[in-house]
MARLUM-899660 format. One record per residue (C-alpha): z, y, x; residue number from 1. Coordinates in steps of 0.2 Angstrom, whole numbers, plus 5000, padded with zeros to 4 digits. Layout:
BEGIN
R    up  north  east    k
R     Z      Y     X  NUM
...
# end
This chain:
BEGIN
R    up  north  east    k
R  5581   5801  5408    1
R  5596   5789  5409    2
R  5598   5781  5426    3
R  5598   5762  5420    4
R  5583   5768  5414    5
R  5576   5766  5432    6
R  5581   5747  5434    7
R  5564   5734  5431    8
R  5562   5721  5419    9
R  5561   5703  5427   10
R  5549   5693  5417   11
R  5553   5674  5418   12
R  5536   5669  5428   13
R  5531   5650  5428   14
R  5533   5643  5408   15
R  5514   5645  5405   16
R  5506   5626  5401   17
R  5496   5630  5419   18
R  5511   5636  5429   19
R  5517   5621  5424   20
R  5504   5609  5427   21
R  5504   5619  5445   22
R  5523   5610  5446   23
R  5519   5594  5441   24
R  5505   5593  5453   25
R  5516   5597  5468   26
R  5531   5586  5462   27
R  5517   5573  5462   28
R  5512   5575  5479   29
R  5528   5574  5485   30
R  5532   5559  5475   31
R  5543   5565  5463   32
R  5536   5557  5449   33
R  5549   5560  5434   34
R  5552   5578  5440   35
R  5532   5578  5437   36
R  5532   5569  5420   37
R  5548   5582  5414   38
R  5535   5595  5419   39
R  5520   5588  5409   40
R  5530   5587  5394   41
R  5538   5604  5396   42
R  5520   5612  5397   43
R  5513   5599  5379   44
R  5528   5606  5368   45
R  5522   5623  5372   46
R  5502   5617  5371   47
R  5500   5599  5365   48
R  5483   5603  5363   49
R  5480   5603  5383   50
R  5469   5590  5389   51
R  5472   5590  5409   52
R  5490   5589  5405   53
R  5485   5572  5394   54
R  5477   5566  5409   55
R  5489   5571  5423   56
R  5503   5563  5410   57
R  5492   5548  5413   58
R  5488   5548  5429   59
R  5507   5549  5431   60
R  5509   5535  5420   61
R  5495   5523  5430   62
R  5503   5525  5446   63
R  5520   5519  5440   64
R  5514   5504  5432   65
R  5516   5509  5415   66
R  5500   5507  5407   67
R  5504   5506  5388   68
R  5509   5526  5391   69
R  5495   5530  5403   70
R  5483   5522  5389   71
R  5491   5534  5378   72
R  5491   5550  5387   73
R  5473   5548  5393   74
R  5468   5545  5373   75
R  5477   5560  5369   76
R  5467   5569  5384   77
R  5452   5562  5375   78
R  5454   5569  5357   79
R  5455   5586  5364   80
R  5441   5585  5375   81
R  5430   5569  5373   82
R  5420   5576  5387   83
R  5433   5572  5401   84
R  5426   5558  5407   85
R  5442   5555  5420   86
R  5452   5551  5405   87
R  5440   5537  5399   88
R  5440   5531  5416   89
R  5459   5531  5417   90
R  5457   5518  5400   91
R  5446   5509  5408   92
R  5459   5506  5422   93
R  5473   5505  5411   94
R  5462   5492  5399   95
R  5460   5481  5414   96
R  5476   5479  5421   97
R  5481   5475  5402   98
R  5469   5460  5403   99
R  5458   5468  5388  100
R  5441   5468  5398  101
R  5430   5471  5384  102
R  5436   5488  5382  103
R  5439   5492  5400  104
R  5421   5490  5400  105
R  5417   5500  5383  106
R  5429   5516  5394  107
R  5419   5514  5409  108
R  5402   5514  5402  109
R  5405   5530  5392  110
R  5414   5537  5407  111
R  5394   5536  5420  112
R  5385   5538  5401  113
R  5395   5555  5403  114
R  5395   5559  5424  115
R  5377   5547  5430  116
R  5382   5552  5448  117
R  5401   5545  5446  118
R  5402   5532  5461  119
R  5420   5527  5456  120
R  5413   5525  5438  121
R  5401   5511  5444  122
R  5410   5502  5456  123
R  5424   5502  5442  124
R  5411   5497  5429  125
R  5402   5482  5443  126
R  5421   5475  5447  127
R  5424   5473  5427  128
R  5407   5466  5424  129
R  5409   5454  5439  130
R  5426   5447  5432  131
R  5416   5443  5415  132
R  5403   5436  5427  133
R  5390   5446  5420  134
R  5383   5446  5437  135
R  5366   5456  5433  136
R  5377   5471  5426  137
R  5388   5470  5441  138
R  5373   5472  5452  139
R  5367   5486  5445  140
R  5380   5496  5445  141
R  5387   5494  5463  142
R  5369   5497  5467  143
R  5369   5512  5457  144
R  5387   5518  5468  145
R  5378   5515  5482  146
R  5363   5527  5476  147
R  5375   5541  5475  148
R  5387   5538  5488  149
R  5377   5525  5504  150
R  5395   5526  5512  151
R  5403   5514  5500  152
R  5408   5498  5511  153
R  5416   5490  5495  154
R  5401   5492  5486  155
R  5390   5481  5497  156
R  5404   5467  5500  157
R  5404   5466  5482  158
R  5387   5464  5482  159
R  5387   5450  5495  160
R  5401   5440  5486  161
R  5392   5441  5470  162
R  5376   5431  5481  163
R  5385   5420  5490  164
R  5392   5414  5471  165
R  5375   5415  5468  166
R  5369   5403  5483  167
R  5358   5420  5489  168
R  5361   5417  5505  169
R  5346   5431  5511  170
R  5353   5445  5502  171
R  5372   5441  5504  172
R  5368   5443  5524  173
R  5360   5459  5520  174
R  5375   5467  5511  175
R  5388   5460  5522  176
R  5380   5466  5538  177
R  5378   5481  5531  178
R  5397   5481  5524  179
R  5400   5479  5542  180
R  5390   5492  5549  181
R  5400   5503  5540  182
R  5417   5496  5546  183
R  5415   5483  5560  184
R  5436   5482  5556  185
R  5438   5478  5541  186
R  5445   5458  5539  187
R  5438   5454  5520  188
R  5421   5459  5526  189
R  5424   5445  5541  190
R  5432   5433  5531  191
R  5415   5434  5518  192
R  5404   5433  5532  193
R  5410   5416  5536  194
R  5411   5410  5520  195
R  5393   5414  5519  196
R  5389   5405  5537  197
R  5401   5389  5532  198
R  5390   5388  5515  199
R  5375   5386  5526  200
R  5383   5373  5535  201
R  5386   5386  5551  202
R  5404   5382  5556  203
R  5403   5388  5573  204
R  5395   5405  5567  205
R  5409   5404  5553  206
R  5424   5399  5564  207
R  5419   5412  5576  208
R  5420   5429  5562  209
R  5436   5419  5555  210
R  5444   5422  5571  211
R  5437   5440  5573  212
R  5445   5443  5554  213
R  5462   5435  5563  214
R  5461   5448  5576  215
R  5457   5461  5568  216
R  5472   5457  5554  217
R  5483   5445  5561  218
R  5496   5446  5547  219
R  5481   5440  5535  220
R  5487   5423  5528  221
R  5467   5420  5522  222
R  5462   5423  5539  223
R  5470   5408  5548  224
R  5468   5398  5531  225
R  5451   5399  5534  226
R  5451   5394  5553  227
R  5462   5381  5546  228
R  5448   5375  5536  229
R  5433   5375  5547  230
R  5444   5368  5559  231
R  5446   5353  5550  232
R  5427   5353  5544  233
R  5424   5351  5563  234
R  5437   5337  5566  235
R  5448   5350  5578  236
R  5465   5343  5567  237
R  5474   5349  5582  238
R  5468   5367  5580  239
R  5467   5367  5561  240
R  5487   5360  5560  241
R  5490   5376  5572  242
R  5480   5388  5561  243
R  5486   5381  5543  244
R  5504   5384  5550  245
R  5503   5401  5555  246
R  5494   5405  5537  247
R  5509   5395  5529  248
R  5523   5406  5538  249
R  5513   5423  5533  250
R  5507   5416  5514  251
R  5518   5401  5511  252
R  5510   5397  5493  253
R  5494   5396  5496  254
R  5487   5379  5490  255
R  5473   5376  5499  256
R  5483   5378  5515  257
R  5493   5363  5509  258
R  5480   5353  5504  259
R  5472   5354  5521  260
R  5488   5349  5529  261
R  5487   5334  5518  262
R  5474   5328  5524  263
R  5476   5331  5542  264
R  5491   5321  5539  265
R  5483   5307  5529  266
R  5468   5307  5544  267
R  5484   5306  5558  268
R  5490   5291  5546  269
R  5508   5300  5544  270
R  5506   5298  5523  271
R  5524   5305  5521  272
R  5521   5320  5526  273
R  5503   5320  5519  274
R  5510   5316  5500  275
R  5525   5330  5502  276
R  5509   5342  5507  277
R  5498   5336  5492  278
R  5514   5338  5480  279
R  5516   5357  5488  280
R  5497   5358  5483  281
R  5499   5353  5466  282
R  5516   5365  5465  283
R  5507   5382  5470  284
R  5490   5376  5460  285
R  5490   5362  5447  286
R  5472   5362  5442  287
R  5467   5358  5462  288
R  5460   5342  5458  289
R  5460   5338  5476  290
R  5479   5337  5476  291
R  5479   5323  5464  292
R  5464   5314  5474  293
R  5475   5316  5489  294
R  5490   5309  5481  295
R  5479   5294  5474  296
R  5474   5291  5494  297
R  5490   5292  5500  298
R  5496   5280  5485  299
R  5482   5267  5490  300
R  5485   5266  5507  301
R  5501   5266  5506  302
R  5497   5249  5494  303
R  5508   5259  5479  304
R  5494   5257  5467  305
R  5500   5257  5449  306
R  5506   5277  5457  307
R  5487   5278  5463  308
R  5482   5273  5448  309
R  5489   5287  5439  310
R  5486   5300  5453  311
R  5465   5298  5450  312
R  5469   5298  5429  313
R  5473   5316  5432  314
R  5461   5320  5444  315
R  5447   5313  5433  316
R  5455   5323  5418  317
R  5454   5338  5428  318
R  5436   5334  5432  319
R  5431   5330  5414  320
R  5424   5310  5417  321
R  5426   5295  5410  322
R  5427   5279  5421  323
R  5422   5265  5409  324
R  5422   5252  5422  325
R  5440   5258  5431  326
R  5448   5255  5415  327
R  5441   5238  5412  328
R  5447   5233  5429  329
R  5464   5241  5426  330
R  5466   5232  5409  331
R  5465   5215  5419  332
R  5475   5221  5429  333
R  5463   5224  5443  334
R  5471   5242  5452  335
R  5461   5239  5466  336
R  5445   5238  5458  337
R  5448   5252  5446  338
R  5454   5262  5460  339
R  5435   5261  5468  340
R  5428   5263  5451  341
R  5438   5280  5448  342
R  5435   5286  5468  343
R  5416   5282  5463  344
R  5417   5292  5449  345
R  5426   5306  5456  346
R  5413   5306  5470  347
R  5425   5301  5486  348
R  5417   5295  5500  349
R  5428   5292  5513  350
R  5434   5276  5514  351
R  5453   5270  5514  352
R  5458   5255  5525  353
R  5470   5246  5514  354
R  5485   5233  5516  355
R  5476   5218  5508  356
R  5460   5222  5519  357
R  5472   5216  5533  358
R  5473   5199  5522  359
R  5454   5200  5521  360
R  5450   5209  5505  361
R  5439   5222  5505  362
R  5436   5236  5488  363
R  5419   5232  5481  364
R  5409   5249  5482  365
R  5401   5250  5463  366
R  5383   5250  5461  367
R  5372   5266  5453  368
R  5365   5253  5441  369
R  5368   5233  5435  370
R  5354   5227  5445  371
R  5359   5233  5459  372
R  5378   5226  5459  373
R  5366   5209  5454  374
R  5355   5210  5469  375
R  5369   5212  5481  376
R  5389   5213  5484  377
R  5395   5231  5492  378
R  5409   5233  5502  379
R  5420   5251  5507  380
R  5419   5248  5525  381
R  5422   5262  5536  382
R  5420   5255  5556  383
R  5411   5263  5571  384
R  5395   5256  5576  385
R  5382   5257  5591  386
R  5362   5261  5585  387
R  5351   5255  5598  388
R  5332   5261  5597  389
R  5326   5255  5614  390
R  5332   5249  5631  391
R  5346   5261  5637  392
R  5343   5272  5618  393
R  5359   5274  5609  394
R  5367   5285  5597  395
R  5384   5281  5589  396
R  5385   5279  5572  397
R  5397   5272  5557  398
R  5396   5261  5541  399
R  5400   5269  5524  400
R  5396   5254  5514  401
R  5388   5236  5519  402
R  5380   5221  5511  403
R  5375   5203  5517  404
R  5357   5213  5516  405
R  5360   5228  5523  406
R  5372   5245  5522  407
R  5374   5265  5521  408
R  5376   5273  5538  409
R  5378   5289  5545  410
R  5373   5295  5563  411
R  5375   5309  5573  412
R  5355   5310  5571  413
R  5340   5307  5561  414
R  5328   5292  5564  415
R  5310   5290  5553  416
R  5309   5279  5539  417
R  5303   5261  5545  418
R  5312   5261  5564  419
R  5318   5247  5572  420
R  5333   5244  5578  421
R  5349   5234  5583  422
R  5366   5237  5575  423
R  5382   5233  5587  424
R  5399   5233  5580  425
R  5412   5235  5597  426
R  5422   5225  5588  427
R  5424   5207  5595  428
R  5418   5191  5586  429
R  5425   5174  5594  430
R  5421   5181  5612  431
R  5406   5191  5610  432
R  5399   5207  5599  433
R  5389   5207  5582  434
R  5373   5214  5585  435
R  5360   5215  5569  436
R  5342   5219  5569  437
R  5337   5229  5557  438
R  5327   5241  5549  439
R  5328   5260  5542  440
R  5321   5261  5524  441
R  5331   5277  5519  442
R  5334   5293  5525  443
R  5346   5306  5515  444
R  5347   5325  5520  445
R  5359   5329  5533  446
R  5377   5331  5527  447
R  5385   5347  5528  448
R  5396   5341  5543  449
R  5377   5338  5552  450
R  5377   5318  5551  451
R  5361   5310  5543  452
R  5365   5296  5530  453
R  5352   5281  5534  454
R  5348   5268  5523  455
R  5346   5252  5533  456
R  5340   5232  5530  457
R  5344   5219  5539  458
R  5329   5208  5546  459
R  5337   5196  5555  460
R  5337   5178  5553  461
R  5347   5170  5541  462
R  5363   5162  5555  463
R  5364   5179  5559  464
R  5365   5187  5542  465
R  5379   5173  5538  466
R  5387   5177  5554  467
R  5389   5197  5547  468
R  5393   5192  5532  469
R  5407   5180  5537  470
R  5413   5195  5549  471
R  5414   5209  5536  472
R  5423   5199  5520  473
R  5432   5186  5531  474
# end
């Protein structure tokens, strides 16, 4: 035997389609994702047919952001084993960031059709039916991840956002406490929790999990947006401008933010800076029909009113309405009744001092109906008043709207239908104060900053109802 004879062959190990897809795998977890891909198609030209290296292809595809090729490789995966119900969840995944929802869906149905226990596959499938608002699908099946995996927080804060859009208030609690139970951390979970307490008109319970959600993330820009936002709800301007600035400096696009600092502004009377905050609204977000209404408030006090004028056009086009009356008033050339008209329409209620009210004009509040505006004249008056009930019983109170026969006014709290009382303006009246007796024939439910809305008749006698009317068109 020949001594060369002696010397072994080395086979070239590691060209195998599997040896290969070994490689790729590692060159993926160290993040060397082209290295990955060279492997992938090294191993197809020796076995196209080789479904997992469709699917890793994919994969490799998704996390870069290139979806057209993930689509691809997980179809290709497919075709060789329609079985593989990864790949169709892949589509379904690829289908949504595309914007094709229909057939995101279509993927992610046939993917739990093929695996009933996949929790991934049903929580895919509930966010996919959410966005299409197909809210009783979406229930099911982030019910149906929670039957196979209980430990899913996402699954039950999905759950509660979907009640809360629902007005379920019950079941929303249910989910987001136990959203929480699994992760008393976690900020979104927080932030929903006081989106569900603010709907009920709880802004201390809200303000208080906002804050725990700025806490817990304080680089959240939604967090102190919020806090912002309740803040403001509650009248503390002072600690909604601080929160609504911190929110700007971490997120500085986000409209609402802007639109509340418009109208902390326009409440502080600095309308400069209230108008460049409802322009920034309308910049980030020019379907917030609020930014338009807060340019048409600034516009109106500001006595610009042709600018006004055109500020509630858009927000009334935004809002779908029509304001008949407005555009009578505007066409004789009447901007400040139309401008009450269009505020009525659009459903505004708080009311705007104006420069000519300082001359003694007032804007007519518009009537529900004709026989109304025929039984009385209506005034926007916005003033604070005292409600005396009894000797020594007051509670404060101010006017929405007056008449010479009466007016709408909101108090801190509710009194029954049919008492009597004495309202007192602190305003003084050649040397003394207005006081009028009169009589609650209305009461609205509370609004959701917790004042009552009370309907009230004057009964006094007729030198004193000329005397109030003298005082509030004079």
């Amino acid at each position: 035997m020949k001594k060369e004879e002696w010397v072994p062959r080395v086979h070239i190990l590691g060209n195998s389609p599997q040896a290969r897809l070994a490689l790729a795998v590692t060159h993926i977890k160290d993040g060397n994702y082209q290295q990955a891909i060279s492997e992938c198609q090294a191993a197809l030209n020796t076995n196209p047919c080789h479904a997992d290296i469709h699917l890793t292809l994919a994969w490799i595809h998704t996390m870069l952001g290139s979806y057209t090729e993930a689509a691809g490789s997980a179809s290709a995966a497919l075709k060789y084993n329609p079985k593989l119900e990864q790949a169709n969840l892949v589509l379904a995944h690829c289908y949504q960031m595309m914007d094709s929802l229909p057939e995101a869906v279509r993927e992610c149905r046939q993917a739990v059709e093929l695996d009933p226990k996949n929790s991934y596959g049903y929580v895919l499938l509930g966010e996919l039916t959410l966005k299409q608002e197909q809210y009783e699908e979406a229930i099911a099946a982030f019910k149906a991840a929670l039957k196979y995996n209980p430990q899913l927080e996402m699954a039950h804060y999905k759950l509660a956002s979907i009640y809360q859009k629902r007005s379920q208030d019950r079941e929303a609690l249910a989910e987001i406490e136990a959203a929480l139970q699994l992760n008393p951390g976690l900020a979104r979970s927080q932030l929903l929790l006081g989106d569900i307490l603010q709907q009920r008109g709880d802004y201390d319970g809200a303000l208080a999990y906002y804050k725990e959600a700025g806490n817990v993330a304080p680089y959240m820009g939604e967090a102190h947006a919020k806090i912002g936002e309740v803040c403001l709800r509650l009248g503390l301007h002072y600690e909604a401008l601080q929160a609504y600035r911190m929110a700007l400096r971490l997120k500085p696009k986000l409209a609402e933010v802007h639109l509340g600092l418009g109208k902390i502004y326009f409440f502080l009377g600095k309308f400069t800076l209230a108008a460049q905050e409802f322009e920034a609204t309308l910049e980030y977000n020019s379907q917030l029909m609020e930014g338009y209404t807060g340019l048409g408030e600034v516009y109106t006090a500001t006595g610009k009113y042709r600018e006004a004028v055109a500020a509630y056009h858009q927000a009334l086009g935004l809002a779908k309405k029509i304001c008949p009356k407005g555009e009578r008033y505007l066409a004789q050339g009447e901007h400040l009744q139309a401008i009450a008209e269009y505020r009525f329409a659009l459903g505004l209620e708080m009311e705007i001092l104006v420069p000519e009210i300082e001359k003694g004009k007032l804007l007519h509040l518009p009537s529900k109906d004709e026989a109304e505006r025929r039984r009385a004249e209506r005034y926007l008056l916005r003033i604070p008043v005292d409600v005396r009930e009894g000797p020594g019983s007051y509670l404060w109170g101010t006017t929405l709207n007056v008449s010479r026969y009466g007016f709408l006014l909101e108090t801190s709290q509710e009194l029954a239908v049919g008492s009597q009382v004495e309202i007192i303006t602190p305003m003084v009246e050649d040397r003394h104060k207005i006081a009028i007796p009169a009589r609650v024939v209305r009461l609205e439910r509370k609004m959701p900053s917790g004042e009552s809305r009370l309907g009230m008749e004057v009964s006094a006698k007729e030198e004193d109802i000329l005397g109030w009317e003298k005082f509030i068109v004079a």
